[in-house]
N, C-alpha and C positions, 0 to 999 in steps of 0.2 A: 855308092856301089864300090866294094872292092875287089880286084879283080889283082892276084897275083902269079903272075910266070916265072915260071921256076925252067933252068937250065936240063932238068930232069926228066923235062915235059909233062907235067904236071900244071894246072891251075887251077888256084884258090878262088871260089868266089863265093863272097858273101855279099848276095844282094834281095833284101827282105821280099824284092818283087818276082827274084823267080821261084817259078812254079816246076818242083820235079815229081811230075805228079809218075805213079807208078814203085817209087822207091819204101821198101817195107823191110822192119828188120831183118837183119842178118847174121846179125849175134851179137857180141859182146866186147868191149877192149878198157884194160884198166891203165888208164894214167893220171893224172893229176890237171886239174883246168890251167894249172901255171906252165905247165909241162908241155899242153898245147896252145897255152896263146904265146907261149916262146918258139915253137914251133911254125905255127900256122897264123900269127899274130890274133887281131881282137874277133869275138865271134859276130854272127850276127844275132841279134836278137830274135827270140822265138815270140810264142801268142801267147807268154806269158800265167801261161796256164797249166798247160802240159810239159811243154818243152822253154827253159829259159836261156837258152843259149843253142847256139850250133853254126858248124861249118859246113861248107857243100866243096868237095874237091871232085873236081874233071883232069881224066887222061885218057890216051886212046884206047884203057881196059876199060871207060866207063863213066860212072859217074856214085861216088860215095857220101853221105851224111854224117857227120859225128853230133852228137847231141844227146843231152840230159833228160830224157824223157821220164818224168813227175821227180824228178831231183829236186836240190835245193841251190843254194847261191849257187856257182861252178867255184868261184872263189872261196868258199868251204871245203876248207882242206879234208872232210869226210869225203866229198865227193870224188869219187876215185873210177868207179864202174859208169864207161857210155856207151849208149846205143850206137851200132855199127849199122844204116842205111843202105839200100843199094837195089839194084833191079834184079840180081842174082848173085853169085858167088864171088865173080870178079870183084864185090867191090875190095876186097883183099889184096888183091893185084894192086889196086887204085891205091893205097893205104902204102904198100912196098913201093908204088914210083912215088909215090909224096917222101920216103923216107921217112914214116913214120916209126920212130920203136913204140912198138907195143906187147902189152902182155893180152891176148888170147883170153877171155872171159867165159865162162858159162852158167 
């Protein structure tokens, strides 16, 4: 399990065993997989079917998913557009305390 705090109040956790159950897309965000594992370091591995990589970030606006949902390597630099996770709207908030730059996808 990795579990990262940030001075932001933000934390990173990729741990394959939790379960957030409840979180369904929310839209869209285009960046690059190098661009988030410099960011948010290495992901966690998905079921290797649908999803092959992804992050889970918690702050007190929530709780958000980044993930490749039926992409390909993330280290294929085609792969640029990821699913944005989350139980409602807020997970955008989540996304702005992580300090994430992103470009807004539709």
């Amino acid at each position: 399990m990795t579990t990262k705090k940030n001075p932001e109040g933000w934390v990173l956790i990729n741990d394959p065993s939790t379960n957030w159950d409840g979180t369904h897309l929310q839209g869209y965000i285009r960046s690059s997989g190098f661009d988030l594992i410099e960011k948010l370091g290495q992901p966690q591995f998905g079921d290797g079917y649908k999803v092959f990589s992804e992050w889970t970030i918690e702050s007190d606006n929530g709780v958000v998913t980044i993930y490749d949902w039926k992409g390909a390597n993330m280290l294929d630099e085609t792969v640029s557009k990821w699913n944005i996770g989350g139980h409602n709207g807020d997970c955008w908030q989540v996304l702005e305390d992580a300090g994430l730059e992103y470009k807004r996808a539709y």
